[in-house]
N, CA, C and O atoms as CSV, one atom per row, in Angstrom:
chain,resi,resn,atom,element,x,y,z
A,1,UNK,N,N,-23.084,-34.771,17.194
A,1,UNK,CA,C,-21.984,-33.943,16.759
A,1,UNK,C,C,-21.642,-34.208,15.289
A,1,UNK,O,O,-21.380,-33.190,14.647
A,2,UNK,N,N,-21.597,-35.269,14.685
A,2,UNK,CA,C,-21.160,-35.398,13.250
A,2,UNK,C,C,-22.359,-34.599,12.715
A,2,UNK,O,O,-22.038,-33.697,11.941
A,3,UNK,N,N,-23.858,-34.756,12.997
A,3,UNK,CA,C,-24.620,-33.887,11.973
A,3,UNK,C,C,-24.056,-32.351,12.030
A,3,UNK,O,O,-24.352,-31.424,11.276
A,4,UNK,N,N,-23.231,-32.350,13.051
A,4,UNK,CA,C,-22.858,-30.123,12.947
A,4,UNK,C,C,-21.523,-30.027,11.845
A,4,UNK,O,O,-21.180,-29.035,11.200
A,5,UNK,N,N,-20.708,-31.799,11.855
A,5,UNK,CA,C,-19.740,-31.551,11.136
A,5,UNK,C,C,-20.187,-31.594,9.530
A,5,UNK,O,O,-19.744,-30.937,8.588
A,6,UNK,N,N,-21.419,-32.795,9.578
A,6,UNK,CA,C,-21.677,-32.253,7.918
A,6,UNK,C,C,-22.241,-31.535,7.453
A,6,UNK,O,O,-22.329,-31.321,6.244
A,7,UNK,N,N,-22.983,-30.757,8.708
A,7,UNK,CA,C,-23.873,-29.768,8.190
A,7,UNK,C,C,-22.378,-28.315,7.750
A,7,UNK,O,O,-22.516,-27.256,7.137
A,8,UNK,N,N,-21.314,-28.825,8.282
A,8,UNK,CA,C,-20.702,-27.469,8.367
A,8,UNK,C,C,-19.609,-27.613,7.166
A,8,UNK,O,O,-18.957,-26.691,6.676
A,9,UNK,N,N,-19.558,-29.213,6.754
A,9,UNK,CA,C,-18.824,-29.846,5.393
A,9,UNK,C,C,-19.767,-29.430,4.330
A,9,UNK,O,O,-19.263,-28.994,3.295
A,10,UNK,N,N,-20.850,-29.485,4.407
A,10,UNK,CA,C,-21.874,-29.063,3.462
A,10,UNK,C,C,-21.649,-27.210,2.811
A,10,UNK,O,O,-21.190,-26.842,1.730
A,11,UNK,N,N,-22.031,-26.617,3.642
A,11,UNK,CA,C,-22.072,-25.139,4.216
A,11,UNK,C,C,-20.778,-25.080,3.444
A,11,UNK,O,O,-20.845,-24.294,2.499
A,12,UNK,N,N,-19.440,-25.786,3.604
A,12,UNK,CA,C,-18.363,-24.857,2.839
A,12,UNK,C,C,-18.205,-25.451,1.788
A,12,UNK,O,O,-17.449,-24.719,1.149
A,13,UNK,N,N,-18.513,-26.610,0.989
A,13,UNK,CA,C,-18.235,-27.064,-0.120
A,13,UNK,C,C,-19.072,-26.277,-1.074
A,13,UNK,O,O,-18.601,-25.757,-2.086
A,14,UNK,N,N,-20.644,-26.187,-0.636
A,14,UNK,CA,C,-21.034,-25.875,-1.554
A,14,UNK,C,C,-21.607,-24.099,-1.966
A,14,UNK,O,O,-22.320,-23.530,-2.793
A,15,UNK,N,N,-20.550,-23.699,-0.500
A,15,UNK,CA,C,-20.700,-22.257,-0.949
A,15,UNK,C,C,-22.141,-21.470,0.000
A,15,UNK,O,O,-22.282,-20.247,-0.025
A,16,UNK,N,N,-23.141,-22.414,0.809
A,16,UNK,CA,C,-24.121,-22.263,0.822
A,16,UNK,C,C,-24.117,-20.872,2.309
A,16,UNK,O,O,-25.062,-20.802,3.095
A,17,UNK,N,N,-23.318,-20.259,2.365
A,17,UNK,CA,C,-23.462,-19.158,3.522
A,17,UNK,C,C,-24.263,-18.450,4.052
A,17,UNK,O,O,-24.098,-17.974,5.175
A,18,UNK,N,N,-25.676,-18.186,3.035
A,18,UNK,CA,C,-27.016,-18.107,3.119
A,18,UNK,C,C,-27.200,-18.581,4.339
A,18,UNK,O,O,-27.011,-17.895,5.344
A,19,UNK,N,N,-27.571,-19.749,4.358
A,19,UNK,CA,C,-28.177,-20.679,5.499
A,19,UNK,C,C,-27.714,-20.670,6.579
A,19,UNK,O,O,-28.207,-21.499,7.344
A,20,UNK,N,N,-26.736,-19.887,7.071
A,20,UNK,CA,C,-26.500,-20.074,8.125
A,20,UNK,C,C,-27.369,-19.212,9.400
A,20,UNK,O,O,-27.524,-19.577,10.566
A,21,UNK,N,N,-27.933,-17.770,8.634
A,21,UNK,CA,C,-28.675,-17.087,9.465
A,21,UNK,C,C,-30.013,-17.554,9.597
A,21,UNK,O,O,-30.666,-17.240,10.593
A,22,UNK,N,N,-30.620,-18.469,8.449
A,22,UNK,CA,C,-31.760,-19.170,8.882
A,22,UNK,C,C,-31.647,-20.520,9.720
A,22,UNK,O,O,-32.618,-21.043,10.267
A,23,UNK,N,N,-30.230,-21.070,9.760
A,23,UNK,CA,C,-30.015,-21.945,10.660
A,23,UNK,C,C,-30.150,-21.257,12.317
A,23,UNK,O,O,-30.832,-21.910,13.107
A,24,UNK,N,N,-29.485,-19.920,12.830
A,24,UNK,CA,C,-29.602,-19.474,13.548
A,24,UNK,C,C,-31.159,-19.258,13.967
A,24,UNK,O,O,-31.637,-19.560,15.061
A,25,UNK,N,N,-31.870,-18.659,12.844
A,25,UNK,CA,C,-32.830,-18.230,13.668
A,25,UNK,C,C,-34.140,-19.474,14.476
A,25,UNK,O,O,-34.902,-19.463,15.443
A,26,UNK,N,N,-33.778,-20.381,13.404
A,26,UNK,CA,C,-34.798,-21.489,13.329
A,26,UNK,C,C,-34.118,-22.132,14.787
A,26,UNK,O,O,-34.947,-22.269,15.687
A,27,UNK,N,N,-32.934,-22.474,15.061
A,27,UNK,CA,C,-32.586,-22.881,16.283
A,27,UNK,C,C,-32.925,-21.672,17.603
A,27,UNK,O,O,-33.086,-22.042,18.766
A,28,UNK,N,N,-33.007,-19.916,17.096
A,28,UNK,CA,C,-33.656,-19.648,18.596
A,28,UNK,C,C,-34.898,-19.582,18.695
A,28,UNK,O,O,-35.495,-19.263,19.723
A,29,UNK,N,N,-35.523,-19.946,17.381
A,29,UNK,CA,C,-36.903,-20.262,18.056
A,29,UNK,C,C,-37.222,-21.498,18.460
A,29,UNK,O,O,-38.404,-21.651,18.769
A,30,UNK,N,N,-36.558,-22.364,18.542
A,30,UNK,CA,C,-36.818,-23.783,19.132
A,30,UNK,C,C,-36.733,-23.509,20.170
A,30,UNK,O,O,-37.669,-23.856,20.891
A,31,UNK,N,N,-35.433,-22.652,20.878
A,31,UNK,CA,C,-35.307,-22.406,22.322
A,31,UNK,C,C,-36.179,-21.506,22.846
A,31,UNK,O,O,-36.377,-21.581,24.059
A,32,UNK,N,N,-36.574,-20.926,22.410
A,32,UNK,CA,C,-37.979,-20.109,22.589
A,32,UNK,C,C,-39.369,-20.532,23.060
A,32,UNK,O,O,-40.212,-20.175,23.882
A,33,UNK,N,N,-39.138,-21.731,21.874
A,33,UNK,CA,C,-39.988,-22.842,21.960
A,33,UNK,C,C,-40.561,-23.712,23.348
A,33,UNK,O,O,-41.560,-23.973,24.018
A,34,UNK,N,N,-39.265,-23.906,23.222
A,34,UNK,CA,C,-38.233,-25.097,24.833
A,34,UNK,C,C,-38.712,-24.142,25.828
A,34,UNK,O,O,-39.912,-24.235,26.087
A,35,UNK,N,N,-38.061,-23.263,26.430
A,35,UNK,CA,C,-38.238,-22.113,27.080
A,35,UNK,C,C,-39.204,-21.838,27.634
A,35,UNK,O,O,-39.258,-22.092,28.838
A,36,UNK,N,N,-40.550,-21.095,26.844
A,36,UNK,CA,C,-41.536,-20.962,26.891
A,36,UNK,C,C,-42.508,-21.464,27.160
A,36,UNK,O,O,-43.488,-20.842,27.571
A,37,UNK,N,N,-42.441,-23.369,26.900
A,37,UNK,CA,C,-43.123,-23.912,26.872
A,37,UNK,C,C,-43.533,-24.284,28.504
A,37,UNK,O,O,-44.738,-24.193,28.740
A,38,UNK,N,N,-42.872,-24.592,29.364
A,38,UNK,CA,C,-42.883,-24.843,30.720
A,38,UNK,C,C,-42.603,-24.289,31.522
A,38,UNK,O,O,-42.160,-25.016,32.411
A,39,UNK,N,N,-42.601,-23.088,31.810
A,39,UNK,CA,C,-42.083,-22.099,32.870
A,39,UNK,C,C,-43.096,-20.952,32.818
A,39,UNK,O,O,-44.002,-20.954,31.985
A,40,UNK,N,N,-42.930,-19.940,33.747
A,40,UNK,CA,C,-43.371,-18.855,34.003
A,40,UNK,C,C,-42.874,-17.364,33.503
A,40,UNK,O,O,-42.812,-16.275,34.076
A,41,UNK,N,N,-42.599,-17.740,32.385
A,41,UNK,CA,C,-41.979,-16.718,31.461
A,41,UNK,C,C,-42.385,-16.598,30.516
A,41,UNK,O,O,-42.146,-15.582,29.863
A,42,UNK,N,N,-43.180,-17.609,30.044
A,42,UNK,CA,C,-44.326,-18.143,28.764
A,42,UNK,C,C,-45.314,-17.167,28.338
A,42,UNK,O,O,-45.642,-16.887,27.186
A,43,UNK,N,N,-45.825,-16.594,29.655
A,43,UNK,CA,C,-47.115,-15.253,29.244
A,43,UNK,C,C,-45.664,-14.046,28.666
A,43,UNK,O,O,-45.980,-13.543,27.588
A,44,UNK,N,N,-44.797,-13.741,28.976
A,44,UNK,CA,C,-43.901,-12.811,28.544
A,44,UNK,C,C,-43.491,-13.177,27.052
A,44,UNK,O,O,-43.863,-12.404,26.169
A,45,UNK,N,N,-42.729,-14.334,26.700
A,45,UNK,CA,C,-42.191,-14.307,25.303
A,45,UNK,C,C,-43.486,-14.412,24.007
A,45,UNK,O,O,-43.364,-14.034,22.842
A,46,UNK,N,N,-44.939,-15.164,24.769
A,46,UNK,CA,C,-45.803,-14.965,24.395
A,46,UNK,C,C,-46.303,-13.748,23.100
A,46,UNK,O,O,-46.654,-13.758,21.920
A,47,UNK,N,N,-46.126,-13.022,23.920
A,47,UNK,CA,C,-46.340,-11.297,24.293
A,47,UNK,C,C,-45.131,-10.599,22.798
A,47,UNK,O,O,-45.516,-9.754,21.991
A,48,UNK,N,N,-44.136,-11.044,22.792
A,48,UNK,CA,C,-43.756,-10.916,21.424
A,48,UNK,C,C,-44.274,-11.572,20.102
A,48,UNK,O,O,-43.711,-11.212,19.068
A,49,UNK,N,N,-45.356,-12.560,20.007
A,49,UNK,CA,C,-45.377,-12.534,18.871
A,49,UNK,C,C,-47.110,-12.761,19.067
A,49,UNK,O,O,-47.839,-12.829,18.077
């Protein structure tokens, strides 16, 4: 939890608001990642890229 608080002390000091949609996306592809990786849903999300 403190890395979300400095990541989010960071984010407003220095203006950086950019990053937040590549923070998003990079975290749903991890879960994508996660997800995909062990289950039977894997040939499906596959299938998008």
């Amino acid at each position: 939890m403190d890395f979300l608080k400095d990541l989010w002390g960071f984010l407003k000091a220095r203006k950086k608001w950019w990053l937040l949609p590549v923070i998003f996306v990079l975290l749903l592809l991890g879960v994508l990642l996660v997800i995909g990786g062990g289950s039977a849903v894997a040939p499906f999300i596959y299938t998008l890229f």
